[in-house]
C-alpha positions in Angstrom: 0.0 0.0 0.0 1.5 3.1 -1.0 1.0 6.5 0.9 1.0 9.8 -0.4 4.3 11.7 -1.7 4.0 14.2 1.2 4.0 11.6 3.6 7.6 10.3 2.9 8.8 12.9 5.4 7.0 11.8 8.5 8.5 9.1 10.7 7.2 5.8 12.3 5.9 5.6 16.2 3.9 2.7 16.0 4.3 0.6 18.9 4.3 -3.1 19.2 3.6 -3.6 22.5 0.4 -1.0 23.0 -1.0 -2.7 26.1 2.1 -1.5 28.6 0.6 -0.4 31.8 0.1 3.3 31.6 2.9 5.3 34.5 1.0 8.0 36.5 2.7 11.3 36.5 3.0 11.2 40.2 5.3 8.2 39.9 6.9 9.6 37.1 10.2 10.6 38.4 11.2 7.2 39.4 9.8 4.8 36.7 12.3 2.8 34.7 16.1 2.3 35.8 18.9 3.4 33.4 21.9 2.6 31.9 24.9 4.6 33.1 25.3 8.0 35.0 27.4 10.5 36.9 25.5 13.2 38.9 25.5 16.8 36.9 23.1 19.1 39.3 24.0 21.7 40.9 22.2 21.0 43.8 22.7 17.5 43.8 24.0 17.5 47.5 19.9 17.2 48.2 19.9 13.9 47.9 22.9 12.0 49.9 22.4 9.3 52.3 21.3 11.6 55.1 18.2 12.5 53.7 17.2 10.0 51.2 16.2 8.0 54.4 13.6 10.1 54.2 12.3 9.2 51.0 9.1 6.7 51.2 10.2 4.3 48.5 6.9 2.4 48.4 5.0 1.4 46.3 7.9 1.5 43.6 8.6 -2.0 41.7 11.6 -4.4 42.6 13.6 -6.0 39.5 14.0 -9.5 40.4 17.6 -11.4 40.5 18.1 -13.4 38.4 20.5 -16.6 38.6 22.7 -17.0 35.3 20.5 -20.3 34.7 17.4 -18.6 34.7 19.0 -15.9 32.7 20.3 -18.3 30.3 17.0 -20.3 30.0 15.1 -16.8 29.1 18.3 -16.2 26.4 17.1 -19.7 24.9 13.0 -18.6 25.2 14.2 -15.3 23.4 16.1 -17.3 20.6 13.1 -19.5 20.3 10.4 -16.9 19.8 12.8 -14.7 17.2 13.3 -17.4 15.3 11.9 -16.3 11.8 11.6 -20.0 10.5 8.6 -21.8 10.3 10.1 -24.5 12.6 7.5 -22.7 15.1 5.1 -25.4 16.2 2.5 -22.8 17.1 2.9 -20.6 14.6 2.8 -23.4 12.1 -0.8 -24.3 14.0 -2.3 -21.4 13.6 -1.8 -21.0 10.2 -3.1 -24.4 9.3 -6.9 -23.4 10.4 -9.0 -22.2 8.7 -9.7 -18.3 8.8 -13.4 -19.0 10.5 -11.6 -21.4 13.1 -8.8 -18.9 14.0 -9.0 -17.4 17.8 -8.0 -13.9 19.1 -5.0 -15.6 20.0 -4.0 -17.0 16.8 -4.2 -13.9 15.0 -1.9 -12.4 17.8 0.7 -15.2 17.1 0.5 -14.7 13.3 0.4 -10.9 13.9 3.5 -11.2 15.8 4.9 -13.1 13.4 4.0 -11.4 9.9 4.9 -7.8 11.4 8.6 -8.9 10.7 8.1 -9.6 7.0 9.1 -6.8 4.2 5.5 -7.5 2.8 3.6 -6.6 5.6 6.4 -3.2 7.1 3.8 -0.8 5.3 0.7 -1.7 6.6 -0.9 0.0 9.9 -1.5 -2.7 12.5 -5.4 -3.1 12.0 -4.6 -3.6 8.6 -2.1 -6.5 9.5 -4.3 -8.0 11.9 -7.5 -8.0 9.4 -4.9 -9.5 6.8 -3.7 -12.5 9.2 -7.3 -13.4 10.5 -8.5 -13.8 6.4 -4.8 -15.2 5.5 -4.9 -18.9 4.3 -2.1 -21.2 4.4 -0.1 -23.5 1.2 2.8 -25.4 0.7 4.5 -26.6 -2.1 6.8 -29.9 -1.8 8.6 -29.9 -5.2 11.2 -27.7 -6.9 10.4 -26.7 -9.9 6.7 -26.5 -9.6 4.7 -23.8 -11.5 2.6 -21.8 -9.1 1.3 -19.0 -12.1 1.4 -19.3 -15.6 2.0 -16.2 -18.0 -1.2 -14.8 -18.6 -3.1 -16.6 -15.7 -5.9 -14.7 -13.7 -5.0 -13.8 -10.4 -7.5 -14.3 -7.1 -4.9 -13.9 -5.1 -1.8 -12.0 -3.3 0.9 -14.1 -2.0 3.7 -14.0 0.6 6.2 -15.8 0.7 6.5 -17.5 4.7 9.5 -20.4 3.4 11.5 -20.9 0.3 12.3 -18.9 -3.4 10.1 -18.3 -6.2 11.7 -17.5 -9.5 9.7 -15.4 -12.0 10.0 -15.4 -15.3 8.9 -12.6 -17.7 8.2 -12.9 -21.6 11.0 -10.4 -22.2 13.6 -13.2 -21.2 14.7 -11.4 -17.9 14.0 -13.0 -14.0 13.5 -12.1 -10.8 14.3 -14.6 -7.6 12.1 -13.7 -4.5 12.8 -14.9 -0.8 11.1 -15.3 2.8 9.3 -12.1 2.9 8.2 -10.6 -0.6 5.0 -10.8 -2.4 3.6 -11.4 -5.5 0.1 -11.8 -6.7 -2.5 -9.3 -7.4 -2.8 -5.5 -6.3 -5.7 -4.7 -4.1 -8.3 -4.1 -6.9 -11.4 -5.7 -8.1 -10.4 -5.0 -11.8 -9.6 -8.4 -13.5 -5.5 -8.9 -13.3 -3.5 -11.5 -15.5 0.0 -12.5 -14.3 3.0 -11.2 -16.2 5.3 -14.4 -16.8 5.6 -18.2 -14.9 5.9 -18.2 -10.6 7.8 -21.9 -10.3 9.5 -22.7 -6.6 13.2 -23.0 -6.8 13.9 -25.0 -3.9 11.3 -27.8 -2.0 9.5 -26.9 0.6 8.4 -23.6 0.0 5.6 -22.2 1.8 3.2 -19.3 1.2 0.1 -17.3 2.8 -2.2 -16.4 0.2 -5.0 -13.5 0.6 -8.3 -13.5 -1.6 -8.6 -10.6 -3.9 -11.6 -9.6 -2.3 -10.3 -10.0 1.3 -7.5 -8.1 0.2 -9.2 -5.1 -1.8 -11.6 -4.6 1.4 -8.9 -4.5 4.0 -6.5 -2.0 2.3 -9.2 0.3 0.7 -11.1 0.7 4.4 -8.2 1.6 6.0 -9.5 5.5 5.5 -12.1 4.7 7.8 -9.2 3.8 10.6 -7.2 6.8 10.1 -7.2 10.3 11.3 -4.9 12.7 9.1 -4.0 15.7 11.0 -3.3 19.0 7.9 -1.3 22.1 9.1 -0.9 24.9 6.0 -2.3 22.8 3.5 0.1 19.8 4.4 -0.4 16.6 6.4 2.0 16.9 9.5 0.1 13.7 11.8 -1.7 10.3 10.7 -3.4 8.7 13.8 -4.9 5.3 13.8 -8.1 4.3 15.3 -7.6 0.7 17.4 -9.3 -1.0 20.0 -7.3 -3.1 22.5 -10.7 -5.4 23.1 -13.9 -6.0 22.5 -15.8 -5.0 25.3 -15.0 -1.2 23.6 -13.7 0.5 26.6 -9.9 1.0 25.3 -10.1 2.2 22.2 -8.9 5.4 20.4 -6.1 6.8 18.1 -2.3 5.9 17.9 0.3 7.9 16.0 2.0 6.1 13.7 3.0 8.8 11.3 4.4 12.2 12.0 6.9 15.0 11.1 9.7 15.6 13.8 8.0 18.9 14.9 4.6 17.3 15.5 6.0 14.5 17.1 8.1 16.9 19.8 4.6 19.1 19.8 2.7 15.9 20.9 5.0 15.1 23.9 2.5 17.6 25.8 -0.5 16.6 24.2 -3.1 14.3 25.1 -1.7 10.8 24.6 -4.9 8.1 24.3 -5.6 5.2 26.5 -4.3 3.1 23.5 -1.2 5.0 23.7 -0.1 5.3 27.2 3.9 4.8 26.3 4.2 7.5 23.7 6.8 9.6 25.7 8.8 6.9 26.4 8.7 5.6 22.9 9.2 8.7 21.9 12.7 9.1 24.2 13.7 5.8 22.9 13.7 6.6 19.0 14.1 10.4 18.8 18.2 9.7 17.9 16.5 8.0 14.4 14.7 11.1 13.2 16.2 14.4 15.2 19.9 15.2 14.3 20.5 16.7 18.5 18.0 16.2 21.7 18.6 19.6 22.0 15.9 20.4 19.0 13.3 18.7 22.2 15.3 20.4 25.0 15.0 23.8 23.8 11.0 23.4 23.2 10.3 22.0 26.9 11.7 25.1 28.0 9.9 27.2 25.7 6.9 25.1 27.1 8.1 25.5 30.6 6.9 29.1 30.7 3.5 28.3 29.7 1.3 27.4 33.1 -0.9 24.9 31.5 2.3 23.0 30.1 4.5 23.0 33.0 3.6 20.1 34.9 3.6 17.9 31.5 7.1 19.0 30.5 8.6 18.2 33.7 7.1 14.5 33.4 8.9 14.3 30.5 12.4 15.7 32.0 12.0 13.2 35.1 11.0 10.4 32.5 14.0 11.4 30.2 16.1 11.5 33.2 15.1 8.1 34.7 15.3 6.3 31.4 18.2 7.5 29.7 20.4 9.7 32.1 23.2 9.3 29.6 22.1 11.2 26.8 22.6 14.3 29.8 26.0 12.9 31.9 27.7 12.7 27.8 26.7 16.2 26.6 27.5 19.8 28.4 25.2 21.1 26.3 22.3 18.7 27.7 24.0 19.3 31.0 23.4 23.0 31.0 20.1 22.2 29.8 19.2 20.1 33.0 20.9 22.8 35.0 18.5 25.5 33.4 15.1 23.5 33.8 16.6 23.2 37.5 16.8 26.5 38.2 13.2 26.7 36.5 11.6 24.3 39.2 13.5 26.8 42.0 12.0 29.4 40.6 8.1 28.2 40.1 8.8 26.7 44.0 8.0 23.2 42.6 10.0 21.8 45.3 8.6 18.4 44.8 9.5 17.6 41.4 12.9 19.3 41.9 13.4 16.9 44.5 12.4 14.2 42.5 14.4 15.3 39.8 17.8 15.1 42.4 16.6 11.9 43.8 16.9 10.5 40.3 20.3 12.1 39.2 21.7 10.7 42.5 20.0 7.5 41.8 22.2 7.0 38.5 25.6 8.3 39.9 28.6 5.7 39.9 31.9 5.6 41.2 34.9 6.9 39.4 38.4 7.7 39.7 40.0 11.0 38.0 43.5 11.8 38.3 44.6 16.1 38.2 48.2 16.8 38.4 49.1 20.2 39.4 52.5 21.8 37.7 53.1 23.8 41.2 51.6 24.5 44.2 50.0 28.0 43.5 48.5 26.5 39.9 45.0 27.0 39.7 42.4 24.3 40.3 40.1 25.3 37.8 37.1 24.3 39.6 35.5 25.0 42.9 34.4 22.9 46.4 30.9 23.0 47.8 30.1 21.0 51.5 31.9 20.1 54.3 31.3 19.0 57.8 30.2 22.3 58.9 28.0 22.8 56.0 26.2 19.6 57.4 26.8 17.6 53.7 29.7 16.1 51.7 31.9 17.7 49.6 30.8 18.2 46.0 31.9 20.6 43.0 30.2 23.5 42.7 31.8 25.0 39.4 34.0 23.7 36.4 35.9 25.7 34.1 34.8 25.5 30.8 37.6 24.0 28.5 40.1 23.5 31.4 42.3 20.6 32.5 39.7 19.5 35.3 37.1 19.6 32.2 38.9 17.3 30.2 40.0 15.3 33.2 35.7 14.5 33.3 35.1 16.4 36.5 31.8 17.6 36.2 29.5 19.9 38.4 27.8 17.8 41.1 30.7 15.4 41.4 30.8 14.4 45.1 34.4 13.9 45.9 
């Protein structure tokens, strides 16, 4: 299915997993652990031992331990339910039924499935899902066997599941197609004829065929399913209408389609019950579309001024924070962009989320070891000292010199020594 021209700009959000449970923004600022991280606040100091004993800690969730056993059994589940092949036992059974007999659960498994095949990347999940619950199943034993002759009709569009086809045109010239691709009709009701001979190459191969009918229905209704969202003339948005079950009460739109703008603009919009994760999806893929995290840095600031804004930008800091505190600890320009939206939450006397916000930077600190050597005694430090006993606290760095030895040593402001 082939969108429109002014569409190739925009920039896939769709979700595979749409039912994760939704985080409240209360909880926000301490959702999902990260990777990596060495404290860059100024006023990181908040948060040491002393008074994080404080903190009321329930209610958050525990990450199991895992033994390297268990781990390594869950390695061999993951390499069992990747594995593209058909050797799947219950993928396998689901596609032998037929399309009346198929369950809810069967079309998840073959959804799951199909979703990984070129012929299906296109399509917008309802339109996958309506395609595997119609989708019947073939196999051909023999190489060599002609599938199409030149000039057949086709009823049918076909995808290949196991195995290569060979097609050969009239013009003498051939085209080898693999696991994945299609062939068959185009979803019309005119009458089609093939152009040249389908044979299998190898034995074995194994195909999922759509009707013409089924397949003209599902891709010219998938209008009804979408919302397009025009600024200036232009389509900047495509949403698409799903429902998680059939009792009716989660359903709405997804974005799956979007220009980078709109999909920074939508971080403080209302986000459906079907899409609950989009700011953490969003966090996740932004390096794939935006060329510096600044371009969203600079907006939630710009948003932070705005009253009915603030309290959704700052559940997207803490969430940014929490989930990927490197993309802050790796870049002085993201650092001075924490530093700023810090200063903000001093300022508007949110004195909650700012503590949540420390709470979560100390969370991701780590131990390191950097080494300064000092030509002489009187040489400058290029940095300064915060704390002490009698200031109640440790000792952590206030300022560092932009460009300076203790810069490119990696000392960084909020360091506790």
């Amino acid at each position: 299915l082939q969108l429109p021209a002014d569409l190739t700009k925009m920039h896939l959000t769709d979700n595979p997993h749409p039912q994760v449970t939704h985080v409240p923004s209360s909880q926000s600022g301490c959702s999902i652990a990260s990777d990596s991280g060495s404290s860059s606040l100024s006023d990181i100091y908040q948060a040491t031992e002393s008074e994080m004993g404080d903190v009321d800690l329930t209610g958050l969730p525990e990450a199991p331990v895992d033994s390297e056993d268990e781990e390594e059994e869950e390695d061999e589940d993951i390499d069992r339910t990747s594995d593209p092949l058909l050797g799947r036992d219950v993928v396998r059974e689901c596609l032998e039924k037929e399309p009346a007999d198929k369950t809810d659960d069967d079309i998840e498994q073959l959804l799951e499935f199909m979703h990984q095949l070129p012929a299906f990347a296109n399509m917008t999940m309802s339109v996958r899902r309506e395609l595997c619950s119609v989708m019947i199943f073939e196999v051909v034993e023999q190489a060599g066997a002609i599938i199409l002759e030149d000039g057949q009709e086709l009823d049918s569009w076909y995808v290949i599941l196991n195995g290569t086809v060979e097609i050969s045109y009239p013009d003498g010239k051939s085209e080898s197609l693999c696991m994945g691709n299609s062939f068959g009709i185009t979803p019309s009701l005119d009458k089609q004829y093939m152009n040249g001979v389908v044979r299998t190459k190898v034995d074995d191969c194994q195909f999922v065929c759509i009707a013409q009918q089924d397949y003209w229905r599902i891709l010219n209704h998938v209008e009804k399913n979408t919302h397009k969202v025009e600024e200036e003339g232009e389509i900047v948005m495509v949403k698409e209408h799903r429902e998680l079950d059939r009792s009716g009460t989660r359903k709405g739109h997804i974005v799956i389609k979007a220009t980078p703008e709109r999909l920074i603009m939508h971080l403080v919009e209302e986000h459906s019950i079907v899409d609950p994760t989009y700011i953490e999806d969003f966090l996740l893929t932004y390096r794939t579309f935006l060329t510096s995290p600044l371009e969203v840095g600079n907006k939630l600031l710009e948003w932070f001024t705005v009253d009915s804004l603030r309290d959704k930008v700052t559940r997207v800091v803490l969430l940014w924070v929490n989930n990927h505190f490197n993309d802050f600890e790796g870049d002085p320009a993201m650092t001075r962009f924490l530093e700023e939206f810090e200063k903000n939450l001093e300022n508007t006397k949110m004195k909650g989320h700012l503590r949540l916000l420390n709470i979560a930077c100390a969370a991701k600190a780590k131990w390191r070891q950097i080494t300064l050597q000092k030509p002489s005694r009187d040489s400058p430090l290029f940095f300064s000292l915060l704390g002490g006993s009698d200031k109640g606290f440790g000792i952590f760095v206030e300022t560092v010199e932009i460009g300076s030895k203790a810069a490119e040593a990696g000392l960084k402001r909020g360091d506790q020594v």
